[in-house]
C-alpha positions in Angstrom: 15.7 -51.6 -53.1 17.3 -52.4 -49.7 14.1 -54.1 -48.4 14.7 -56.8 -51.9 18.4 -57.4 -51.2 17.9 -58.5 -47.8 15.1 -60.4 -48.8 17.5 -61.8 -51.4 20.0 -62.5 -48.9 17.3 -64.4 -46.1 16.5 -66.9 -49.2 19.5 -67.6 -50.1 21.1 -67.9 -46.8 18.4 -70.1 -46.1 18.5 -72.4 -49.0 21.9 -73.0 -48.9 21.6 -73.8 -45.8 19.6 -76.7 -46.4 20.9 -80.1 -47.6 19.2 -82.0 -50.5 17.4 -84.2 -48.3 16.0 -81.7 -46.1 14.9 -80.3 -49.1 13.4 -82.6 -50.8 11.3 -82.8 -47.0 10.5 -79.2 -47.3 9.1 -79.9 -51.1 7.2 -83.3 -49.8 5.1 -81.4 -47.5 4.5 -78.4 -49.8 2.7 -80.4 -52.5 0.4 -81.9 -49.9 -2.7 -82.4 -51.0 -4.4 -80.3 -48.8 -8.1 -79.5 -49.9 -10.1 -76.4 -48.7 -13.6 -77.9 -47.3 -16.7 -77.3 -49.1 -18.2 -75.3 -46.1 -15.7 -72.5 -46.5 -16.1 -72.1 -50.2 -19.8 -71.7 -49.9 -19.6 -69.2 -46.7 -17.2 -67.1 -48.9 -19.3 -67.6 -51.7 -22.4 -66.5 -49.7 -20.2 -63.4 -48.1 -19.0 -61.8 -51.5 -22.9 -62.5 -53.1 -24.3 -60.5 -50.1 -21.3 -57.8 -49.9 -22.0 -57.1 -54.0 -25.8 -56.9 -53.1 -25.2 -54.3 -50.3 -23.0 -52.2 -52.5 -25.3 -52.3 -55.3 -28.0 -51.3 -53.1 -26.4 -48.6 -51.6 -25.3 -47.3 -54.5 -28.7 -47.3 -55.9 -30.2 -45.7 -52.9 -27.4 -43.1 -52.9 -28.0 -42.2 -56.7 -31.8 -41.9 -56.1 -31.3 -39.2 -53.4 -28.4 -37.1 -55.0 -31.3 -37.0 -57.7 -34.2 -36.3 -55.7 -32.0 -33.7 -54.4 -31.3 -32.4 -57.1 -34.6 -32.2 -58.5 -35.9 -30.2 -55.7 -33.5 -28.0 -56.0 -34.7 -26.9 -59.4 -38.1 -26.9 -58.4 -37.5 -24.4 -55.4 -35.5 -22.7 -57.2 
C-alpha cells in the first residue's frame, strides 16, 4: 500500500516534471524499432527445448525408480 503511493508519487513527480517536448523525446526513443537478433531467439529457443528435455527425463527416471522401489518392496516383503 505504502510501497504503491510512493511509487505513485515518483511517476508523477516525474512526469510533471517534464515539458511536452521532452516528452515527446522520451516517447521518440521508446518506439524505436529495436529488433532482437535472430541468434538470441534460437539460443533461447535451443535452451528451453533442452531444459523441457532434462525435466522430462528426470522425471521419467525418478518415476521408474520410486516404482522399482516399490516393487521390491512387495516382493521382499
Amino acid at each position: 500500500m505504502i510501497i504503491e503511493y510512493i511509487n505513485a508519487t515518483w511517476f508523477s513527480t516525474i512526469v510533471l516534471a517534464l515539458t511536452p517536448s521532452d516528452r515527446w523525446a522520451a516517447a521518440k526513443h521508446f518506439n524505436s524499432d529495436s529488433t532482437i537478433p535472430g541468434w538470441f531467439i534460437w539460443s533461447v529457443g535451443i535452451a528451453l527445448t533442452v531444459l523441457a528435455v532434462s525435466i522430462i527425463a528426470v522425471t521419467y527416471k525418478q518415476r521408474s525408480q520410486r516404482a522399482r522401489r516399490a516393487s521390491n518392496h512387495f516382493v521382499k516383503g
